[in-house]
C-alpha positions in Angstrom: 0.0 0.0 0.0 1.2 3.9 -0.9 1.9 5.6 2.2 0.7 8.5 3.0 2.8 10.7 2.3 3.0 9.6 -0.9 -0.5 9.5 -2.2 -1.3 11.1 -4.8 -4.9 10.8 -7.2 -4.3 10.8 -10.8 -6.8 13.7 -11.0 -4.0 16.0 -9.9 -2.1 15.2 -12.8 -2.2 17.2 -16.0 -2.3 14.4 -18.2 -4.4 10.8 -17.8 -1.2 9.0 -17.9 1.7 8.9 -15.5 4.9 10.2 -17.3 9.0 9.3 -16.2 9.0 13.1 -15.2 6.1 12.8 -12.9 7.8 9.9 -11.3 10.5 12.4 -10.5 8.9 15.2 -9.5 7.4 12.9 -7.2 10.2 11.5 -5.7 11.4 14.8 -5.5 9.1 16.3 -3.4 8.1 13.4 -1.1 11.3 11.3 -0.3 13.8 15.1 -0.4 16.1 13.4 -3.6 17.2 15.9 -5.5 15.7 16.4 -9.1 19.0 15.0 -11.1 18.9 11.9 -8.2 15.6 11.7 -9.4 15.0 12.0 -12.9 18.1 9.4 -13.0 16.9 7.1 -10.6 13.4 6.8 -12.9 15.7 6.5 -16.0 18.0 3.4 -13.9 14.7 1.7 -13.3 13.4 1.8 -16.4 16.7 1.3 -18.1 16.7 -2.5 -16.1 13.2 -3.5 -16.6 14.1 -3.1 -20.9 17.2 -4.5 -20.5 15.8 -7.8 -18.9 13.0 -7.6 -21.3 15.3 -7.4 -23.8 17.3 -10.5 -22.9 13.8 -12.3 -22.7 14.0 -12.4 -18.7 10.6 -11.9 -17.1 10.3 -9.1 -14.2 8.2 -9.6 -11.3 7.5 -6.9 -9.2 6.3 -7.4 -6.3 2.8 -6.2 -4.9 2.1 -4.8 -9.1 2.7 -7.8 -11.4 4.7 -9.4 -13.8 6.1 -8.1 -17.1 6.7 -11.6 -19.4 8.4 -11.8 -22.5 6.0 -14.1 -25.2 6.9 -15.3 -28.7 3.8 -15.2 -31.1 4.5 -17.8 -34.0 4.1 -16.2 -37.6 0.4 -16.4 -39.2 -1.4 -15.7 -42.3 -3.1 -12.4 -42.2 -4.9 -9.7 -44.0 -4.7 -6.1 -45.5 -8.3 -4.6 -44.2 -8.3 -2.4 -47.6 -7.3 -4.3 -50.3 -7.9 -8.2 -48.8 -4.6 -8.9 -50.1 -3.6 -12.6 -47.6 -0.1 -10.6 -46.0 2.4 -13.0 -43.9 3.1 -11.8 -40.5 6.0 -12.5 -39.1 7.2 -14.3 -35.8 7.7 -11.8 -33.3 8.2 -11.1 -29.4 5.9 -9.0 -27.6 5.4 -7.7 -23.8 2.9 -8.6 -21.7 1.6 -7.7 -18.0 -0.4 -9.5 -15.7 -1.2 -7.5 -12.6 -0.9 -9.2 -8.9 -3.5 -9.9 -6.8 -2.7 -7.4 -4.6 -3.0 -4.6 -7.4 -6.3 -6.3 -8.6 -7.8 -6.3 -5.3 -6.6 -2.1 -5.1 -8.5 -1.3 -8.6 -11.5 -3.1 -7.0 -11.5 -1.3 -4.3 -11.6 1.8 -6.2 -14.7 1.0 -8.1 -16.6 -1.1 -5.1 
């Protein structure tokens, strides 16, 4: 759970989505890092999540979920305009599943 004095609604941001700057703003103003500790800690994160994505490791984080590497096989498929049959390649996408414990604090929201 977000402590308190970290809480924060997603109201108060300007945009609907949570952006790497946001991240360090806010660990600027609620844990005293200063903005370059910040902005490069966000960046460091992110920076080992890709790279273990990358090497087709899957991260777990704990609490929020799991980011897993998948390998979708190549298929027949379609151009929507023309119906011209197009091959689509073998490739490797991200997906994330989302804890329990994350689940349970979106239903809560609603409920």
């Amino acid at each position: 759970m977000v402590s308190p004095e970290i809480e924060f609604a997603v109201d108060d941001l300007e945009t609907p989505a949570l952006t790497k700057a946001q991240l360090a703003d806010l660990l600027f103003e609620h844990i005293g890092l200063n903005k370059r500790e910040s902005k490069d800690m966000v960046d460091a994160f992110f920076d080992l999540v890709s790279e273990s994505l990358v090497r087709g490791d899957d991260v777990k984080i704990s609490g929020f979920g799991n980011f897993q590497i998948r390998t979708k096989a190549p298929r027949p498929g379609r151009n929507p305009r023309t119906g011209e049959a197009i091959p689509i390649r073998a490739r490797r996408v991200v997906t994330f599943h989302a804890s329990h414990k994350l689940k349970e604090q979106i239903q809560g929201e609603v409920g």
